[in-house]
N, C-alpha and C positions, 0 to 999 in steps of 0.2 A: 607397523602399527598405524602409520600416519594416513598409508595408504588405503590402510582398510575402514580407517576411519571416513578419510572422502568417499571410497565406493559405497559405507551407509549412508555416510549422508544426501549422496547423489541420489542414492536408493528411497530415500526417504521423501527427496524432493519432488520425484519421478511419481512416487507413488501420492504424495498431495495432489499434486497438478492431475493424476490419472482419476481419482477419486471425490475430489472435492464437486466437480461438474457435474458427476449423477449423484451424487447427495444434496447438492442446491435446487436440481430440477424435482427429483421425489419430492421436498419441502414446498417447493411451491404449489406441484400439482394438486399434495394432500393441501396447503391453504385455499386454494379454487374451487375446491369442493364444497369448505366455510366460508367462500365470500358473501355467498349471498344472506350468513346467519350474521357475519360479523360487519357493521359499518366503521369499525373503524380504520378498515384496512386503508393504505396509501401507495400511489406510486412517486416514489420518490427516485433521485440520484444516488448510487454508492461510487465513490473514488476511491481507488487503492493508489496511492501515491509510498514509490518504491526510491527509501532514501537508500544510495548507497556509501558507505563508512570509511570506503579506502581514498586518500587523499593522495594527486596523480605525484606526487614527489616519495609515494613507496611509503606514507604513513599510515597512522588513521585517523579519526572523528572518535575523539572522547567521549565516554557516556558522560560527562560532566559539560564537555562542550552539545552532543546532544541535547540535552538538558536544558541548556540555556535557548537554543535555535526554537523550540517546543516550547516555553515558556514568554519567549518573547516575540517570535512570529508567526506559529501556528496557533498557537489556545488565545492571542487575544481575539481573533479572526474568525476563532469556532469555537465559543463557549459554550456553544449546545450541547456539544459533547464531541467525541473523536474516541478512538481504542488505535493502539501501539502497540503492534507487534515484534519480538525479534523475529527476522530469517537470517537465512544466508542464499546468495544465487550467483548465479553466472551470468556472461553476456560479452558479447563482444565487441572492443571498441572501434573508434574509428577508424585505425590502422589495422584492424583484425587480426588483436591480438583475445586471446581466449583470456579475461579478467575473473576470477572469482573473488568475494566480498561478502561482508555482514552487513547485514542492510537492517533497517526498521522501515515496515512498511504502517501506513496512517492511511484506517479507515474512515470516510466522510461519510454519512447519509443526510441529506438534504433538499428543500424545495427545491427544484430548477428554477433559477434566475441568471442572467447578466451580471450581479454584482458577488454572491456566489464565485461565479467561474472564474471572474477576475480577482477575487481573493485567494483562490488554490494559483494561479498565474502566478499573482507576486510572490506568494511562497516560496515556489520553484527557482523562480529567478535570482529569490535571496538566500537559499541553498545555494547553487550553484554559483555565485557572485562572495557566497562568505566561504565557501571551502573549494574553489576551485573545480567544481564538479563539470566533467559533459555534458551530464544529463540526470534525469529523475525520471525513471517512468509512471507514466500515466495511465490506468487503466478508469475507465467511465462504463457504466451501466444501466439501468435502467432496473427499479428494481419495487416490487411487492413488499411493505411492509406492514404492519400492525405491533399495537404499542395494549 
């Protein structure tokens, strides 16, 4: 059962990552068409910053301790707003060991600035520095939007 529950889930992940790319590009193409009726389009930054849950001593990250990491380092930082998703994913560490985990990943969209970038930095740092993590990955964009 457990097995077959990873090969959907893997299935599932496989098929996000395969799909999600020509559904963002279709979206944009059909917005370019409206740019020129719509001014209030923007290009802004999107961060997907990928927390992940397993703590290296074999535990995890409480949604309760989540909770508080999100309340007290990321939302006073980005009040403008943020979305929170659950995943789960793989990766591998620095001993190349194959890790899988439950992650929350945190979307940013915002001006490009210098103090911006250095407020997703210390984020990371204080993830990493309150639960022992490796690492957080960081995905950065460049992205069309309207409001």
């Amino acid at each position: 059962m457990i097995t077959w529950q990873k090969s959907l889930n893997n299935l599932i992940l496989t098929s996000l990552l395969v799909i999600t790319p020509v559904h963002t590009n279709t979206y944009l193409r059909a917005q370019s068409l409206q740019s020129s009726q719509n001014s209030s389009i923007k290009i802004l930054i999107k961060e997907e910053l990928f927390f992940g849950l397993s703590k290296p001593n074999g535990g995890t990250i409480s949604e309760e301790q989540w909770q508080q990491f999100l309340n007290r380092v990321i939302t006073p930082r980005f009040q403008e707003g943020l979305t929170v998703m659950d995943g789960y994913g793989q990766y591998l560490n620095s001993s190349g060991s194959l890790n899988r985990e439950k992650t929350k990943l945190v979307i940013l969209i915002y001006e490009n600035n210098h103090k911006r970038n250095q407020m997703i930095e210390e984020v990371i740092a204080s993830y990493k520095r309150a639960f022992h993590q490796e690492s957080v990955l960081r995905v950065t964009s460049s992205v069309k939007v309207s409001f």
